[in-house]
C-alpha positions in Angstrom: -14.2 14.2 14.5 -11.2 12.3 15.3 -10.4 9.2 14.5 -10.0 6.1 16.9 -5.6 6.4 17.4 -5.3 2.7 15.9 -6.7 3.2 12.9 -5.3 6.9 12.4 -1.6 6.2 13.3 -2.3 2.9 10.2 -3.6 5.4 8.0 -0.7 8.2 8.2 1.3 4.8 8.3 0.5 3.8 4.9 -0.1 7.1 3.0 3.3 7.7 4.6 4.8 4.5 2.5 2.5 5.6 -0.4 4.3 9.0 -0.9 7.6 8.2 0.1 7.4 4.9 -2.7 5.9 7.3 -5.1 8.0 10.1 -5.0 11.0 7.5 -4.6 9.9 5.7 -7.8 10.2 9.0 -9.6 13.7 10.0 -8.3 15.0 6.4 -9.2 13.3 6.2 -12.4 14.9 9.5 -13.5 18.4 8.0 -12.5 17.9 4.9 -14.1 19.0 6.4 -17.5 22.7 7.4 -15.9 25.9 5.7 -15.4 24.3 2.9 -12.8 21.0 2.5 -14.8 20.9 -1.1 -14.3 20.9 -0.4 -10.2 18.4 2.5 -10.1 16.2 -0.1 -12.8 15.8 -2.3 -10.2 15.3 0.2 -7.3 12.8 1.7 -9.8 10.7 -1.6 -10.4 10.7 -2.7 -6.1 9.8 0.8 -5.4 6.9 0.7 -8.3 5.6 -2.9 -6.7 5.9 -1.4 -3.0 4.0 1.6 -4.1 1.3 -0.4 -5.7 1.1 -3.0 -2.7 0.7 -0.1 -0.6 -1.8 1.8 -2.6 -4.3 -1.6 -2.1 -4.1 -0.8 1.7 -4.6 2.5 1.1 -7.9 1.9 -0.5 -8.6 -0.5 2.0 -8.4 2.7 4.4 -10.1 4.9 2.2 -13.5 2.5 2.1 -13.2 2.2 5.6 -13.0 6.0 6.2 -16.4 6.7 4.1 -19.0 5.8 6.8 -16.8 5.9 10.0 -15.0 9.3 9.3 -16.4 11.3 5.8 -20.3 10.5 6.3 -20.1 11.9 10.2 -18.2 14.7 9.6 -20.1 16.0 6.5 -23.4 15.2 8.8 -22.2 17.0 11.5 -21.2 20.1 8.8 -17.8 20.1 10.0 -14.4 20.4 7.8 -16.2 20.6 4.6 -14.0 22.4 2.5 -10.7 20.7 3.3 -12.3 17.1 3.6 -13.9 17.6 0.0 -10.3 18.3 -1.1 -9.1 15.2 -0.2 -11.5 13.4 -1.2 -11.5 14.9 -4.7 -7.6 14.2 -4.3 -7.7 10.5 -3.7 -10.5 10.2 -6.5 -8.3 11.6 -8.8 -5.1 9.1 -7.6 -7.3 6.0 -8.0 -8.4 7.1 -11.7 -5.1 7.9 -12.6 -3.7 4.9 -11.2 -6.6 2.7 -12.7 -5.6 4.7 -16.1 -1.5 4.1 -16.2 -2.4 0.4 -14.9 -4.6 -0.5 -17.4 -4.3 2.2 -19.9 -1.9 1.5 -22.6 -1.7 4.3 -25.1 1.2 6.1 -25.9 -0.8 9.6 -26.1 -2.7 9.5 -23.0 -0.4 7.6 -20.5 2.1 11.1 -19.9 -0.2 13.1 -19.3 -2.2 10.8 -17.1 1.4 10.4 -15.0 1.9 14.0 -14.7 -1.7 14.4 -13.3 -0.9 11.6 -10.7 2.4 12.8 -9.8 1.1 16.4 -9.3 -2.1 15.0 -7.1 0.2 12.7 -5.1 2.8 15.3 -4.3 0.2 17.4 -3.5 -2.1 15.1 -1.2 0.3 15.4 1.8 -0.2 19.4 2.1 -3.8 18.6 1.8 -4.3 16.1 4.2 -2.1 18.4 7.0 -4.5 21.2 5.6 -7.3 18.8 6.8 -6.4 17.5 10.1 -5.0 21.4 11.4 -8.2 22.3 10.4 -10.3 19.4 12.1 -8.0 19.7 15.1 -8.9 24.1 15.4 -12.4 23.1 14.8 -13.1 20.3 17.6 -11.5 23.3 20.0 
């Protein structure tokens, strides 16, 4: 079931920003430790703020996507397999993200980032997984 072009073309839009912030964050964060820390601090904090600004609209998108997109398409039985996997995906991102937000131990906060980092590198193989296989299943 496709979505309406508008809303699909904002939705790769911002999961777009979403990755590219997230995985950006990790690169400069990394680097912040060398010879130009104090830069890549700085890139590291805008690029933590632009991923969390964007993550708001992306679960603006997400709510949005639950009765016009998920609840059709798992009535009409089709893309099951790949559009549970992306659901489960994003469920996991929010938690995680609710859990290094508000979560403040010591113990539990690296291993909660690993888990997000992992999902949200993942998420973009996923979601291709997902519209190939919408796209080969409308034919």
């Amino acid at each position: 079931m496709r979505l309406e072009r508008k809303f699909r073309v904002t939705l790769y839009g911002v999961f777009a920003v979403l990755f590219a912030s997230g995985a950006g964050w990790f690169v400069a964060d990394r680097l912040k430790d060398g010879d130009s820390g104090e830069l890549w601090q700085q890139v590291s904090a805008n690029l933590l703020m632009a991923h969390g600004g964007t993550a708001m609209l992306a679960l603006l998108c997400l709510g949005a996507l639950g009765p016009l997109h998920v609840k059709r398409g798992w009535r009409g039985r089709t893309n099951r397999m790949t559009g549970s996997a992306v659901v489960t995906i994003n469920a996991v991102l929010i938690a995680t993200a609710f859990g290094l937000y508000y979560l403040g131990s010591d113990a539990v906060r690296p291993w909660i980032s690993t888990v997000h980092l992992a999902f949200g590198l993942g998420l973009p193989a996923i979601l291709l997984a997902h519209v190939v296989t919408g796209r080969r299943w409308r034919r």
